[in-house]
C-alpha positions as CSV (number, residue, x, y, z in Angstrom):
1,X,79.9,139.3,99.2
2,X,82.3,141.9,99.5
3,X,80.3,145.1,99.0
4,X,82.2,148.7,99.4
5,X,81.6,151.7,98.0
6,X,84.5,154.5,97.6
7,X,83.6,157.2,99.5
8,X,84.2,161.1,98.6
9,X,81.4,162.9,100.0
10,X,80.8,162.5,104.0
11,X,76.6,163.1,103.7
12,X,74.6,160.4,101.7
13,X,70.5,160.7,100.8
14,X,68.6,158.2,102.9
15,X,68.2,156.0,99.3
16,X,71.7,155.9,99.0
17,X,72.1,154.1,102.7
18,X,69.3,152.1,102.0
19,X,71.7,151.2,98.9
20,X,74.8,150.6,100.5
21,X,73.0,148.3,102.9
22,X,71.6,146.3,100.7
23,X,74.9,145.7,99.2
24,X,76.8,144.7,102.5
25,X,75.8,140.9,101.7
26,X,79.0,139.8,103.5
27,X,77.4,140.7,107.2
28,X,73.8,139.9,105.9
29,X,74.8,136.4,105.2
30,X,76.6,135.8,107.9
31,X,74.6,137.1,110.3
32,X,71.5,135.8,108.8
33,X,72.9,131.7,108.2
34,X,72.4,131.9,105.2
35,X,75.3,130.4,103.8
36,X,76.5,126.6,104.3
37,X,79.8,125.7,104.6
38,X,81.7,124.5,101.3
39,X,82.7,121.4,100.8
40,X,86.0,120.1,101.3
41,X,87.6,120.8,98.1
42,X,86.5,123.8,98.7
43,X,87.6,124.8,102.6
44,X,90.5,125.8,104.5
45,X,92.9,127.3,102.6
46,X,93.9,127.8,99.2
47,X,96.5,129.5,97.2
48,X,95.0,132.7,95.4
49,X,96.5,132.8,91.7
50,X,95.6,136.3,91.3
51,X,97.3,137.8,94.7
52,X,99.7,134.9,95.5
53,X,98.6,134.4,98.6
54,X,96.8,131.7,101.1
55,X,93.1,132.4,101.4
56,X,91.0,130.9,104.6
57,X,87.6,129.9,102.2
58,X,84.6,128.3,103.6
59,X,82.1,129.2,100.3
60,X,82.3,128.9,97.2
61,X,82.0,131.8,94.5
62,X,79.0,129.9,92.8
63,X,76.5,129.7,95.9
64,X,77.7,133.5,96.5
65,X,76.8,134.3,93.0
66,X,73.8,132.8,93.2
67,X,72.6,134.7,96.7
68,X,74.0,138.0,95.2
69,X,71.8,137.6,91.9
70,X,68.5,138.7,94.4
71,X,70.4,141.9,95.7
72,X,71.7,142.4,92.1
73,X,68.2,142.5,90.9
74,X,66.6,144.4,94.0
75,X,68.8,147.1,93.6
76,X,68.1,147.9,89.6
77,X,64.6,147.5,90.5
78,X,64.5,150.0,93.1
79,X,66.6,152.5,92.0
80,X,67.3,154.2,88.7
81,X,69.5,153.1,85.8
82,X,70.8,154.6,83.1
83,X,70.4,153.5,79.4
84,X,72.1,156.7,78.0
85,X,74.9,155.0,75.4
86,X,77.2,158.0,76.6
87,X,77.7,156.2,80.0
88,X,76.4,152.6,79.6
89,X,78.1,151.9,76.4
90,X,81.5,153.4,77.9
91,X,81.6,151.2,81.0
92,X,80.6,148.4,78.7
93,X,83.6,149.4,77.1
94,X,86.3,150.0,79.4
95,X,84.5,146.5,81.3
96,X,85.5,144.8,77.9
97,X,89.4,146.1,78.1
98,X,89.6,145.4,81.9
99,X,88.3,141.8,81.8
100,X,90.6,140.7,79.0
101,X,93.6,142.1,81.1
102,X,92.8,140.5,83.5
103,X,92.4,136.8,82.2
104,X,89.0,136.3,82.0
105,X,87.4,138.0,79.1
106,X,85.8,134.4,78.3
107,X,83.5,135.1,81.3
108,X,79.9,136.9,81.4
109,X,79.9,140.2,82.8
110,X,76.8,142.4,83.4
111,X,77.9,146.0,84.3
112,X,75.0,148.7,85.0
113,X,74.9,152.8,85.4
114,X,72.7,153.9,88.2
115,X,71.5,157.4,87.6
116,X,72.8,159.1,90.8
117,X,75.3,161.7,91.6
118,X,76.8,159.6,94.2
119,X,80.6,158.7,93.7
120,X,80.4,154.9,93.9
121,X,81.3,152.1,92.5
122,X,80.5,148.7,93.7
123,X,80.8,144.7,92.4
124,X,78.6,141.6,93.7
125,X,79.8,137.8,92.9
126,X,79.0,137.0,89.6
127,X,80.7,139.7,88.1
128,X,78.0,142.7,88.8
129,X,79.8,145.9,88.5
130,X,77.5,148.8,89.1
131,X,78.8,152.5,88.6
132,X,77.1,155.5,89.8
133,X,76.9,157.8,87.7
134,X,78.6,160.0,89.9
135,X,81.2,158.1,89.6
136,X,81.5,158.4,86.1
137,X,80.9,162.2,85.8
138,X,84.1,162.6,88.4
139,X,86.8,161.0,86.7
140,X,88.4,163.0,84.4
141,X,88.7,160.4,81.5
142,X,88.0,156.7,80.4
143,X,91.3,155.7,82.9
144,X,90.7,157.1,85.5
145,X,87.2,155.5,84.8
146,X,89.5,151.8,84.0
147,X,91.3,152.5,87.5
148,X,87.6,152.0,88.9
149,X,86.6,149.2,87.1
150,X,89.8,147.5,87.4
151,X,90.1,147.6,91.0
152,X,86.4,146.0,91.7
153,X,87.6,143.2,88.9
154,X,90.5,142.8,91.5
155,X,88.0,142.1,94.0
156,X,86.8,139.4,91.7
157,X,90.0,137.8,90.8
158,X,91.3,138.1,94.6
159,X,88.0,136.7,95.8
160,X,87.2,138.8,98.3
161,X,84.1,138.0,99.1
162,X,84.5,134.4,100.0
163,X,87.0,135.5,101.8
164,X,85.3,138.0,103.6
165,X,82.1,135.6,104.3
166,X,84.2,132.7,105.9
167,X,86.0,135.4,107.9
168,X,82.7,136.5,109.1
169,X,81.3,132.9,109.4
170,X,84.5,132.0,111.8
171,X,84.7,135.2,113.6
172,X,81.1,135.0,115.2
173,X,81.5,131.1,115.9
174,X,85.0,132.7,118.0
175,X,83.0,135.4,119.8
176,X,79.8,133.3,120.4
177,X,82.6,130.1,122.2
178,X,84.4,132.6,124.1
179,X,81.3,134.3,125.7
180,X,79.9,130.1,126.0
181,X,82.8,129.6,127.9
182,X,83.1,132.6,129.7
183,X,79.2,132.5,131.0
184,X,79.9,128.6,131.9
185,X,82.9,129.5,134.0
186,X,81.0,132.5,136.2
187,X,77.9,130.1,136.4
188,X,80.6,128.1,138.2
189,X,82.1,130.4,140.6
190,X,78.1,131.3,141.6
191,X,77.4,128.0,142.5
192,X,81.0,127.5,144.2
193,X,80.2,130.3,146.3
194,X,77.1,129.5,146.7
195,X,77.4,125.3,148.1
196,X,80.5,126.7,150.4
197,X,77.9,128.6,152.8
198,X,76.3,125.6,153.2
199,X,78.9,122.9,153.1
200,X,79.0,120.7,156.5
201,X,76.1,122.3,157.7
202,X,72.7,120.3,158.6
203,X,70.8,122.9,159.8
204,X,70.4,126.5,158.1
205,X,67.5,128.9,159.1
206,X,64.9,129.9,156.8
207,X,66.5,134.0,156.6
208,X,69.8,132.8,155.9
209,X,68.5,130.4,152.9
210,X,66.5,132.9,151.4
211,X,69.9,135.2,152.2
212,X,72.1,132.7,150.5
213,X,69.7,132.2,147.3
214,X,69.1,136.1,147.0
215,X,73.1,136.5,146.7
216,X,73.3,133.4,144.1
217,X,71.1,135.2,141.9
218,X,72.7,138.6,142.2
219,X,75.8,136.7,141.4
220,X,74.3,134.7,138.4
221,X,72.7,138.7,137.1
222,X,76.3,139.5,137.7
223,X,77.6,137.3,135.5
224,X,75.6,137.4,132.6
225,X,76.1,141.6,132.6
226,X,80.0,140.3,132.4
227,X,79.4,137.9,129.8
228,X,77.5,140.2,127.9
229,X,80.3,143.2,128.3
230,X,82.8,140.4,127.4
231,X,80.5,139.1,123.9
232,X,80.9,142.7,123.1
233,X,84.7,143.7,123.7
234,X,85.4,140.2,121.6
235,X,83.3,141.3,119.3
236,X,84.9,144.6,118.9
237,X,88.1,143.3,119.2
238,X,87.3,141.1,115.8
239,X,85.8,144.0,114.4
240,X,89.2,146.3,114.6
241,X,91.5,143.4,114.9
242,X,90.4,141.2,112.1
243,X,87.9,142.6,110.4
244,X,88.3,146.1,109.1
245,X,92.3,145.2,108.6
246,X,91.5,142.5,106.0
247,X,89.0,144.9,104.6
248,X,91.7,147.4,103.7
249,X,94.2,144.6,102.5
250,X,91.3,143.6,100.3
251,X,91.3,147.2,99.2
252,X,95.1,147.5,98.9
253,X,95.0,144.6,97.0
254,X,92.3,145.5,94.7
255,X,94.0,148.5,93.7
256,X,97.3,146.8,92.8
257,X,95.1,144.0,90.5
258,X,93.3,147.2,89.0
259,X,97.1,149.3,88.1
260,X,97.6,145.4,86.7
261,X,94.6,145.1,84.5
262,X,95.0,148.5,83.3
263,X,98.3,148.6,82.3
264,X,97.1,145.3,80.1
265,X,94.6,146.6,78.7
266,X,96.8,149.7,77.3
267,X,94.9,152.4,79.9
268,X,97.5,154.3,81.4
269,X,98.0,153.2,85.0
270,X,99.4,156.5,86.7
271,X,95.5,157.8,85.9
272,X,94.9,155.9,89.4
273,X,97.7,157.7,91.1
274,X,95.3,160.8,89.7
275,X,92.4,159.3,90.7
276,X,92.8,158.4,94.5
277,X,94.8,162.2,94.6
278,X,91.4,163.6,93.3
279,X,89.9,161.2,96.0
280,X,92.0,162.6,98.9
281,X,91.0,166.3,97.3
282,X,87.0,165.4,97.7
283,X,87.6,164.1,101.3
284,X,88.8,166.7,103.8
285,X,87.5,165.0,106.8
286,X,88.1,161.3,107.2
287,X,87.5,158.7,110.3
288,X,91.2,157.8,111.5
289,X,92.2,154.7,109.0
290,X,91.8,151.7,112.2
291,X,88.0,152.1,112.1
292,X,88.0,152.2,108.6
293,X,87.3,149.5,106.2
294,X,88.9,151.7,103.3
295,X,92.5,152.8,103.3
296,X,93.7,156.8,103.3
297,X,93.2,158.0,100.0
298,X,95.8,159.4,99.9
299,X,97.9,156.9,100.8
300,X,96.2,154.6,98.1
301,X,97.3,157.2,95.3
302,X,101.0,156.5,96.9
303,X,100.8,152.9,96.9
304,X,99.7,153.0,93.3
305,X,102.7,155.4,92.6
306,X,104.9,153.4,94.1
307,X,103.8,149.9,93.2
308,X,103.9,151.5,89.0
309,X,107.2,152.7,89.6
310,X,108.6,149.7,90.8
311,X,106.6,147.5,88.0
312,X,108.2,149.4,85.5
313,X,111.9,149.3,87.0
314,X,111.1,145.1,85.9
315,X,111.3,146.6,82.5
316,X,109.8,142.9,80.5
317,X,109.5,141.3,84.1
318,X,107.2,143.5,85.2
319,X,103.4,143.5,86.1
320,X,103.6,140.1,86.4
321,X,102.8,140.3,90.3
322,X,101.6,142.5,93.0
323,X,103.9,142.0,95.6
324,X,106.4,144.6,96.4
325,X,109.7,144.2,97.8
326,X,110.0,144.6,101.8
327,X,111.8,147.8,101.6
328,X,109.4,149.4,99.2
């Protein structure tokens, strides 16, 4: 599942962690086994209609749907919801005007207000959008509110979250060969060094035995420390490399979709520019952007600005797509 939240405060209550956790089902998965591998018709890689683009999938959206419904459930049971009609009723709403932009109106959508101040926003598979009501209290109108929702709908229609899962699923079956091998291959060279102290010999005294099985050991502690040191450079070196780079594409991505979705739905689109500018406002101290899994806010109100701009250049072929031209 891909579960983000869009940060603007740095400090969060102990609940809200809690929260978040429980909504990071892509690693939970993952790392717990709990997903099977799809079935062919399902694997490898498919063309997203949405985004235009290949997509590596090993799931499929109904098992994650069906996996999320229990972390869906947990988290209205354990922490607050709304029923005021002033906040429910408007997601409901704007949900309503987003969905049909984006195609799939025909769908079920379950949408919920969780009575926090935090600024979050989040979606599980099966269409579960939850807004804080933070969230709702900082945008300045029912756009800015439709930028939101339409960008965790793009995380929907760009399927993200199987995305994200097989991407996990393959990245620790990388790390886990690579340190295999690596351990196998050190193994070796102990017992190489080892079997050359004795080779051609008939005769070795009991000291040097107990010499030459004392140094095979240190050399087999030796190597496991490297293999160990090595399990967790590869595993960084997914995390930054692979990881955290598609999670910002995802979120690149899922803005674009959102301007989309808005602009169909007859919300006014620069609102997100607005948004992500208030954003950037709320968030004076930032990690640097490669150990992020969220892009610059700032430079998310640009890309919106820019990506609007050139959609409406199209004039009637516009926001047809969310590709930009390579210069742009």
């Amino acid at each position: 599942m891909c579960i983000h939240h869009h940060d603007v405060a740095n400090t969060q209550s102990a609940e809200e962690k809690n929260m978040l956790t429980k909504r990071r089902l892509v690693q939970a998965l993952a790392a717990g086994g709990a997903v099977t591998v799809a079935g062919p018709a399902l694997s490898g890689c498919a063309t997203n209609p949405a985004t235009g683009e290949k997509q590596f999938l090993l799931v499929g959206e109904g098992q994650l749907s069906q996996m999320a419904a229990t972390s869906w459930a947990e988290a209205k049971r354990t922490t607050p919801t709304s029923t005021d009609p002033r906040y429910l009723n408007r997601l409901k709403n704007i949900g309503s005007r987003i969905s049909r932009g984006a195609g799939k109106s025909n769908e079920q959508w379950d949408y919920a207000v969780f009575d926090k101040d935090a600024k979050n926003a989040f979606v599980l598979p099966g269409n579960r959008v939850g807004f804080y009501k933070g969230m709702m209290d900082f945008a300045d109108n029912d756009d800015q509110i439709a930028a939101v929702m339409g960008h965790e709908v793009g995380h929907v229609t760009g399927r993200h979250a199987a995305e994200r899962v097989s991407q996990q699923m393959a990245g620790q079956l990388v790390v886990q060969g690579g340190s295999v091998l690596a351990g196998s291959q050190l193994g070796k060279k102990c017992r190489s060094q080892a079997e050359a102290r004795i080779a051609g010999r008939r005769q070795i005294a009991r000291q040097e035995q107990i010499q030459i099985q004392r140094e095979y050991q240190n050399c087999l502690s030796g190597a496991h420390r490297k293999t160990q040191l090595l399990s967790a450079a590869l595993g960084m070196g997914f995390t930054f490399g692979i990881v955290l780079p598609y999670s910002r594409k995802h979120e690149s991505q899922s803005d674009l979709l959102g301007a989309k979705y808005m602009h169909k739905a007859g919300y006014d689109a620069y609102q997100s520019v607005r948004l992500w500018e208030k954003m950037a406002e709320n968030s004076p101290s930032r990690q640097p952007e490669f150990m992020s899994t969220h892009p610059d806010p700032a430079r998310r109100a640009e890309d919106l600005h820019n990506y609007i701009k050139y959609q409406e250049s199209l004039g009637s072929q516009g926001w047809k797509s969310i590709k930009m031209p390579e210069s742009s």
